[in-house]
C-alpha positions in Angstrom: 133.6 16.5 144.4 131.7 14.0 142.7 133.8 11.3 145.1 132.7 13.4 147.9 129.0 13.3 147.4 129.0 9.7 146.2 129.8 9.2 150.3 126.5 11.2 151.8 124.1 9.5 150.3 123.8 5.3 150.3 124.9 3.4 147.0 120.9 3.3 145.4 120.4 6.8 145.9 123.4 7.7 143.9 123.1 8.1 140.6 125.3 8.5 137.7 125.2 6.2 135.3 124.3 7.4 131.5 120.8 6.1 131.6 120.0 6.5 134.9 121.3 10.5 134.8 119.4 10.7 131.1 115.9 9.9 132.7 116.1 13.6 134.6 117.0 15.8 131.6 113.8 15.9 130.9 110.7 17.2 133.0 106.8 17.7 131.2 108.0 20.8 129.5 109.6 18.7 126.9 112.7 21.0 127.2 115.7 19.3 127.5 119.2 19.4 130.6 121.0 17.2 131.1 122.5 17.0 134.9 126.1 15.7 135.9 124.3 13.0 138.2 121.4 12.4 141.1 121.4 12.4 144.8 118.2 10.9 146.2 118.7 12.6 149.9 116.1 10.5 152.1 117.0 12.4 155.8 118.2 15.8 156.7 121.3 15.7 157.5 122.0 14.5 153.9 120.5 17.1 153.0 122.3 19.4 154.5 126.0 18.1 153.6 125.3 18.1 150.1 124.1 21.6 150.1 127.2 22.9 152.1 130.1 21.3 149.5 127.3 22.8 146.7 128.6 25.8 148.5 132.0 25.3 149.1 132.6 24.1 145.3 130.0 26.1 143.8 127.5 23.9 141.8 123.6 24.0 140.5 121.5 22.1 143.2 117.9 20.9 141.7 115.2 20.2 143.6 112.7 17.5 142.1 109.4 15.5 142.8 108.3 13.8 140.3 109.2 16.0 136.9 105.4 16.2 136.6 106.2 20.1 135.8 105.4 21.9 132.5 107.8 24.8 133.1 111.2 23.1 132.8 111.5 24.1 136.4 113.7 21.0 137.1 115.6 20.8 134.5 119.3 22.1 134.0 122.2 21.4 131.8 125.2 20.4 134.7 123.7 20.6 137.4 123.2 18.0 140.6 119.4 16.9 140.6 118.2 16.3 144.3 115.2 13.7 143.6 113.4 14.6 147.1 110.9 11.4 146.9 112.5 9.5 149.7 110.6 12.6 151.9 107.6 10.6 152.6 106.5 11.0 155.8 103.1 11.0 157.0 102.5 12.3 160.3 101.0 14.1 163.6 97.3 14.3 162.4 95.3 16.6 164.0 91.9 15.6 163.9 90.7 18.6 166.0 92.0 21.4 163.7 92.1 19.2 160.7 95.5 19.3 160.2 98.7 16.7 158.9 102.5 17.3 158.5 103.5 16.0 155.2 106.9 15.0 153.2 107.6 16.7 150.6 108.0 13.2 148.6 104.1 12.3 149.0 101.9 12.4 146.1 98.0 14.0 146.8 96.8 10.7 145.6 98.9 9.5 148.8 98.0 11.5 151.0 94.7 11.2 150.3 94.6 7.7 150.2 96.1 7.8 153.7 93.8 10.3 155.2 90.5 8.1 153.8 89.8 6.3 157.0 89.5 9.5 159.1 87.0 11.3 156.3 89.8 13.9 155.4 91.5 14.8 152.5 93.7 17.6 150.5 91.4 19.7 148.4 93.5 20.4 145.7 94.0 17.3 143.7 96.5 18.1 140.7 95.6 17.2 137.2 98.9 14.5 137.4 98.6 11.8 139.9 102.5 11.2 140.4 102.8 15.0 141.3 104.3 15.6 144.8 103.1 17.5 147.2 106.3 19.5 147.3 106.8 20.1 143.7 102.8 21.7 143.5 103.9 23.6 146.7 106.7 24.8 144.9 105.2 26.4 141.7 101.3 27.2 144.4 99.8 24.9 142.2 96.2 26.1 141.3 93.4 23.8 140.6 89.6 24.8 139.8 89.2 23.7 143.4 90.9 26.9 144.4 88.1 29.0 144.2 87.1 28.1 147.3 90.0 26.4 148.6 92.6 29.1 148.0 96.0 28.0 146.4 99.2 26.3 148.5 100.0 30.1 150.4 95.9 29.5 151.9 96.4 25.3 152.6 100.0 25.2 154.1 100.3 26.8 157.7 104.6 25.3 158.1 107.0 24.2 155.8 110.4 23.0 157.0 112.9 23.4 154.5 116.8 24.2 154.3 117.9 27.4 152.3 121.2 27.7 149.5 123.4 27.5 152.5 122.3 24.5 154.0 120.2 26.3 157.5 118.0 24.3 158.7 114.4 26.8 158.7 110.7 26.3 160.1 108.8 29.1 158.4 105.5 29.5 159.8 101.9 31.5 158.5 103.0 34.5 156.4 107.1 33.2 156.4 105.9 30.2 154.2 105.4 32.8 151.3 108.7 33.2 151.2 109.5 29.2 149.5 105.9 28.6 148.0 105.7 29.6 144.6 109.3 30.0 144.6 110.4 26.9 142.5 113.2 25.7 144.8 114.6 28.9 144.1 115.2 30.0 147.5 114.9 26.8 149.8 114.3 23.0 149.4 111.1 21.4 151.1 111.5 18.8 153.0 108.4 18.9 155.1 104.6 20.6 154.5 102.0 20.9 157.4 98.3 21.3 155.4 95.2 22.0 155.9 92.5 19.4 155.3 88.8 18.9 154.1 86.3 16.7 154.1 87.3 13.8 152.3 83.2 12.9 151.2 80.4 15.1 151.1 77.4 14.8 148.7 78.1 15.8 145.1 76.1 17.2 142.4 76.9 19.3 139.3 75.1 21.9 136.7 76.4 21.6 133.4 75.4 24.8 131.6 76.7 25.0 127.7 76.8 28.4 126.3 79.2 29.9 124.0 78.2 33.5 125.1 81.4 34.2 127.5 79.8 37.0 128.8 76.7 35.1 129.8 78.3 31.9 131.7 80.8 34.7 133.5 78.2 36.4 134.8 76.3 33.2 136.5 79.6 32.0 137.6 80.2 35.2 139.1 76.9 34.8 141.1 77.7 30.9 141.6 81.0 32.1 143.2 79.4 33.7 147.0 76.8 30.8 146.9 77.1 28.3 149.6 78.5 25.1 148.7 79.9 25.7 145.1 83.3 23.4 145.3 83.8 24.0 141.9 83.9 26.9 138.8 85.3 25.9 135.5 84.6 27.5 132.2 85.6 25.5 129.0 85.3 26.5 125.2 83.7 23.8 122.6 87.1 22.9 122.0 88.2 21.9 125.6 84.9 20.3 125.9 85.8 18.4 123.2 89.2 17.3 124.2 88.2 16.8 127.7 85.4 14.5 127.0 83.0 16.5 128.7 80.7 17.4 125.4 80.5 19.3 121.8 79.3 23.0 123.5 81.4 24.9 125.8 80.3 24.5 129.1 80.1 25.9 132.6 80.5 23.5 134.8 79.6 24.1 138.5 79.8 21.6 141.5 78.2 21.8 144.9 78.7 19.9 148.1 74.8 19.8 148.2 71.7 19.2 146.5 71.8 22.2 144.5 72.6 21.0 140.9 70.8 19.2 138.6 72.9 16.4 138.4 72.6 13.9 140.9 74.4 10.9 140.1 77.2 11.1 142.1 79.7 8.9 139.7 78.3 11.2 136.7 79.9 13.8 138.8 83.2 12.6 140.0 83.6 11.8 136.1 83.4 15.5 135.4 85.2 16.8 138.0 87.9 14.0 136.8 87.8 15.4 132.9 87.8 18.9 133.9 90.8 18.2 136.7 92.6 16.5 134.2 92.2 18.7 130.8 95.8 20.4 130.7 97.0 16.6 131.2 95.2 15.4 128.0 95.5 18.7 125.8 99.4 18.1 126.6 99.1 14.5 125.8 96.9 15.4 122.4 99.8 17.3 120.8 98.8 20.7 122.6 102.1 21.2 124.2 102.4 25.0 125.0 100.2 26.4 127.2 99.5 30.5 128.2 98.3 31.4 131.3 96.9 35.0 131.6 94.7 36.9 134.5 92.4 39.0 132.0 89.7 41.5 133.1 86.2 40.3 132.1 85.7 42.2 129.3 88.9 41.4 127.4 88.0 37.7 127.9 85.1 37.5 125.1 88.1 39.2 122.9 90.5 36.2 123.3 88.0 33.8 123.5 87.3 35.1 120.2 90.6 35.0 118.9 91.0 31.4 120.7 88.2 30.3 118.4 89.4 31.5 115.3 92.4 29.7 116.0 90.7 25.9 117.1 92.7 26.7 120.6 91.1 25.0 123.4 91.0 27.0 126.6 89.3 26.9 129.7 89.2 29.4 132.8 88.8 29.1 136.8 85.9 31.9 137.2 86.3 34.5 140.2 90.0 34.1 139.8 90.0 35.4 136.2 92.7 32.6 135.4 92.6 32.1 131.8 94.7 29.1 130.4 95.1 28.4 126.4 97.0 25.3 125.0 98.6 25.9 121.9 99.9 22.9 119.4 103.0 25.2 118.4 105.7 27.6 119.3 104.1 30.0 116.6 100.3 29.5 117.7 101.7 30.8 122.0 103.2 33.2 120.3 100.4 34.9 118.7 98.3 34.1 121.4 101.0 35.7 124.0 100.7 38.9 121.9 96.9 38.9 121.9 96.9 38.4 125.8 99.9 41.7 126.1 97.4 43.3 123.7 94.7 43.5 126.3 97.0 44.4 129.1 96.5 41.4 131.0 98.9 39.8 133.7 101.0 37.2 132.7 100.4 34.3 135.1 102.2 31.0 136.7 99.5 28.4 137.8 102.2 25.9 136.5 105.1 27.9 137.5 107.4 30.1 135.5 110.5 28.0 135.3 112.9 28.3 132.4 109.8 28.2 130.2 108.2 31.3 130.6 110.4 33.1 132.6 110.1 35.8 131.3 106.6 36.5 131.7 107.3 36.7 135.6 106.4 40.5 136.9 109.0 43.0 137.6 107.9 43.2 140.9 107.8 39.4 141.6 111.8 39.6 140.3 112.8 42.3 142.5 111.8 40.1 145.5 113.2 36.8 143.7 116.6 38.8 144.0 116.2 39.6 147.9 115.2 36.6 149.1 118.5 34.7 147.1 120.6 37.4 149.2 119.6 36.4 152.6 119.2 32.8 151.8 121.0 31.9 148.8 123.9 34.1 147.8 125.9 31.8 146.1 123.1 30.7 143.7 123.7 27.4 144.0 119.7 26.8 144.3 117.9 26.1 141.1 119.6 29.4 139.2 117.4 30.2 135.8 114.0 29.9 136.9 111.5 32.7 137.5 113.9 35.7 136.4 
């Protein structure tokens, strides 16, 4: 097999070598699989060879950008890693319906990077810079952006991808459902066409710190409909602290006019950047577990509460009723997992489920998991373990 496969791809983008193979057991989850070896697939036909043997001799394909993931989505003991960063085509812009077809390989600061000259960009910058635009695709990677840009199912119109038997697809509008969110489970990416933005408008900001939950819900609730809010984001004193942002918990609002009180627009791009990138520095500040909950409004001064109590930083996107905790121990998600079941709230993936959290995926979300694999992967050869 291993002979085999050492053939389809060139002599770089085979790996197997001890240190080389050790450097993808790992993802941002911190847990830990160690795979047999790497393929680095860089066209499709490649692509498509190595997922036919994975069915004839019946191994674990995984599917991998950059292992920016927090999930252990890519990770898995035995199994042959695809690393699909040699995808990195950027193409066929359309100016007219602002519009480009991406590789699944490219990271957002890539894209938009690439995009600058032509006043474009993609809205939903991730709080990791080395994240691909096919591994945030894959778990609908949700940013406080979203809340008026809508998550990956709103921003990608095609995907081209090949399913567990190696078919070639182009899913279109509603069909792309079927492999966002999906965590390789039931296709590989290869290609993304996206919607853009503006890349520049004008930027200001309100800053309002209150520690009444109730209170800064309610004007984010009105701040939601207004015209030009870009931006919702609710943090406690604690994620204010650890994001840089102050010593009171904050709403933090941004609009794409002269509406806030903060003008400076490099003041502003600085919050944006400490509020985009909190998960990033709670992970790297020893706050390495992380629950993600949709709660009704008035269960959220309850667990803010309890969040309090127990010096857990948490922050939530406002009109999506995304609340997201990060937790220095395996002890401290637990208790805060059984406060969040306590108020009946919904279990959530903004990061993915992966092997991680799993089990918090909805029935209903498992049921349709287990259809998809039959028509496009009933051999389980694609990324088996994550979700359900």
């Amino acid at each position: 097999m291993e002979r085999t496969l050492r053939r389809m791809v060139a002599e770089h983008d085979y790996l197997a070598d001890e240190e080389s193979v050790a450097a993808y057991a790992y993802d941002a989850s911190g847990l830990y699989g160690k795979p047999l070896l790497v393929l680095k697939p860089r066209h499709d036909e490649q692509l498509r060879r190595i997922l036919i043997h994975a069915n004839q001799y019946r191994f674990s394909v995984v599917p991998r950008g950059a292992g920016t993931g927090i999930r252990g989505g890519t990770v898995l003991e035995n199994s042959i890693v695809l690393d699909m960063r040699g995808y990195r085509k950027i193409e066929n812009l359309d100016r007219q319906l602002n519009m480009v077809d991406v590789g699944a390989g490219v990271t957002i600061t890539e894209l938009n990077t690439a995009l600058a000259p032509y006043g474009l960009r993609f809205p939903l910058v991730p709080e990791n810079d080395q994240a691909t635009i096919g591994g945030l695709a894959a778990q609908n990677h949700v940013t406080p952006e979203s809340i008026l840009y809508g998550d990956y199912h709103k921003l990608v119109t095609l995907v081209e991808c090949f399913d567990g038997l190696g078919r070639h697809l182009t899913l279109k509008d509603d069909a792309v459902s079927t492999i966002i969110g999906w965590e390789g489970a039931t296709g590989i990416m290869t290609k993304l066409r996206v919607k853009l933005s503006p890349a520049r408008h004008k930027r200001t900001a309100d800053i309002v710190e209150t520690d009444d939950v109730k209170r800064a819900l309610g004007i984010a609730n009105n701040k939601r409909v207004t015209k030009g809010v870009t931006l919702l984001a609710y943090v406690n004193r604690h994620a204010a602290k650890l994001a840089g942002i102050g010593e009171k918990a904050a709403l933090v609002i941004v609009y794409a006019n002269d509406a806030g009180a903060y003008k400076d627009e490099a003041r502003v791009d600085e919050v944006v950047r400490k509020v985009r990138e909190l998960p990033l520095r709670a992970w790297r500040d020893g706050f390495t577990f992380t629950e993600e909950a949709m709660l009704a409004p008035e269960s959220a001064t309850e667990y803010a509460a309890w969040c309090e109590k127990n010096n857990a930083p948490w922050y939530c996107i406002p009109g999506m009723d995304i609340y997201t905790s990060f937790l220095s121990s395996e002890n401290a998600a637990k208790a805060s997992r059984a406060q969040i079941v306590a108020f009946g709230a919904v279990p959530v993936g903004i990061h993915g489920y992966g092997r991680a959290k799993k089990g918090y995926a909805p029935d209903g979300i498992k049921r349709r998991l287990v259809k998809l694999k039959e028509v496009r992967d009933y051999n389980l050869v694609l990324n088996p373990g994550v979700i359900a």
